[in-house]
C-alpha positions in Angstrom: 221.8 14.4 60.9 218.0 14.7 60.8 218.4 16.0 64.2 221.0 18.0 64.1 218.6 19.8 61.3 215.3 20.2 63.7 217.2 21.7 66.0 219.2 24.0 63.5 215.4 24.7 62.1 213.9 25.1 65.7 216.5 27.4 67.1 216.7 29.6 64.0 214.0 32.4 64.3 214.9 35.5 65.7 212.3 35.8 67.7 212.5 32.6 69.4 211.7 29.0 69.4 209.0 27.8 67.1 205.5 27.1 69.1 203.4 24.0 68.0 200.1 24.7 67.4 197.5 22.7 69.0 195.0 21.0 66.4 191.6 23.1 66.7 188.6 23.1 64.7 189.4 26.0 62.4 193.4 24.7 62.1 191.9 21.6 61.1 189.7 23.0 59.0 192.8 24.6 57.4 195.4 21.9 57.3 193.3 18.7 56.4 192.3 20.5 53.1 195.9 21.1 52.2 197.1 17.2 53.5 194.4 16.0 51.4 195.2 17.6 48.4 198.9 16.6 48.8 197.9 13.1 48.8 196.2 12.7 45.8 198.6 14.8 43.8 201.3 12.3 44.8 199.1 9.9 44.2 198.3 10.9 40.6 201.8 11.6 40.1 202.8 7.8 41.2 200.0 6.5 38.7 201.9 9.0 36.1 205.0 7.5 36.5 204.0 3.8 36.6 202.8 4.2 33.0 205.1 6.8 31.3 208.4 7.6 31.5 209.5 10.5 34.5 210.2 12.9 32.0 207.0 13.1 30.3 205.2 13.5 33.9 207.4 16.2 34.2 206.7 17.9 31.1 202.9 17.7 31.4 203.5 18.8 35.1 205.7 22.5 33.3 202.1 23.6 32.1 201.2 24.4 35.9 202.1 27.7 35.7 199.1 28.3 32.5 196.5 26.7 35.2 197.7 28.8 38.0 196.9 31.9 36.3 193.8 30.0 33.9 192.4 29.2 37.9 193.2 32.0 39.9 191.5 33.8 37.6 188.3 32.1 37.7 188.6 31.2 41.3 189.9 34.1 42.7 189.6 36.8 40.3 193.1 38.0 39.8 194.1 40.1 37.1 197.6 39.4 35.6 199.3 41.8 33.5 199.2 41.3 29.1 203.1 40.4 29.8 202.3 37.3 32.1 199.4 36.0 29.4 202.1 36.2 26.6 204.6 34.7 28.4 203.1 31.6 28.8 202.4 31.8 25.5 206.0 30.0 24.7 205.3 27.5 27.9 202.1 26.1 26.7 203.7 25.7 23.1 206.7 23.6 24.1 204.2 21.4 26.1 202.4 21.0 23.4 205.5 20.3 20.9 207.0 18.1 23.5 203.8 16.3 24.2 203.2 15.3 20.9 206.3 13.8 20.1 206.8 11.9 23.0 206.6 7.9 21.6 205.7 6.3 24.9 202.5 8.0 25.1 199.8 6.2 27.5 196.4 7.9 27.8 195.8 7.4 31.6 199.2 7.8 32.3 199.1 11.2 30.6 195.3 12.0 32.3 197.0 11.4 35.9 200.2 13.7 35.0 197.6 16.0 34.2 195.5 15.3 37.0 198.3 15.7 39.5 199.3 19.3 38.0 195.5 20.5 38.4 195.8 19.2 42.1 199.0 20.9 43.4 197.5 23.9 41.3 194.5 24.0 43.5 196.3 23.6 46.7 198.1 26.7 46.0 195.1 28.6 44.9 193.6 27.4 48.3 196.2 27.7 50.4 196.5 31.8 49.5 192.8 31.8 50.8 193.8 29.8 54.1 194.8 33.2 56.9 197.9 32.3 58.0 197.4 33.5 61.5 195.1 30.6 61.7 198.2 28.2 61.5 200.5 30.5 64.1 200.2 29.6 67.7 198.6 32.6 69.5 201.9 34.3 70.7 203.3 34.3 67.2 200.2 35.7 65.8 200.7 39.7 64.3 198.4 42.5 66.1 197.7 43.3 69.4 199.0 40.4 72.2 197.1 40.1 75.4 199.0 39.9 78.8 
């Protein structure tokens, strides 16, 4: 099954089959950031989940979309519209309500549910800065092609 799916995956661009790209400096420089990040967000989450229940983890883990725009804000300097800041309004609420009535409440589980949000936060945030060209092999790259 798993290989029926590669191939389905490798064959399916129009434009041909996919290239691997061979690990360079500035790919690396790209891609171990991102790995790194994915790490110890799953890490955090497994700490989460070893010392509350799944569905708390998952509830602190709904307030991403507040730190997304609370970070790319301050990292980036996006501007979001008065509608986007009051609609996370309700979000941040129901955390809240949620949050504080949860019984099985465990302060470094609830710190690492946290902590893993923030992290998959700020892999998003950087992975918008990462040029994506840098990750295409150079015959899939856009602009002018050399011979």
């Amino acid at each position: 099954m798993a290989l029926a799916a590669t191939l389905l995956w490798w064959a399916s661009d129009r434009r041909g089959p996919r290239v691997l790209v061979s690990l360079t400096r500035s790919v690396a420089r790209s891609v171990v950031p991102l790995a790194l990040f994915n790490i110890i967000g799953h890490v955090f989450s497994s700490v989460a989940i070893a010392r509350v229940p799944v569905s708390f983890v998952h509830t602190i883990k709904a307030v991403s979309p507040f730190f997304t725009v609370l970070l790319s804000t301050v990292i980036l300097g996006s501007r979001y519209s008065r509608d986007v800041y009051i609609s996370l309004i309700p979000l941040v609420t129901g955390v809240i309500m949620a949050c504080t009535s949860e019984l099985a409440w465990e302060f470094w589980g609830g710190v690492a549910a946290l902590g893993s949000a923030l992290v998959f936060v700020v892999q998003n945030i950087f992975s918008k800065k990462v040029p994506r060209a840098v990750l295409l092999h150079p015959r899939r790259r856009p602009g002018p092609r050399a011979p």
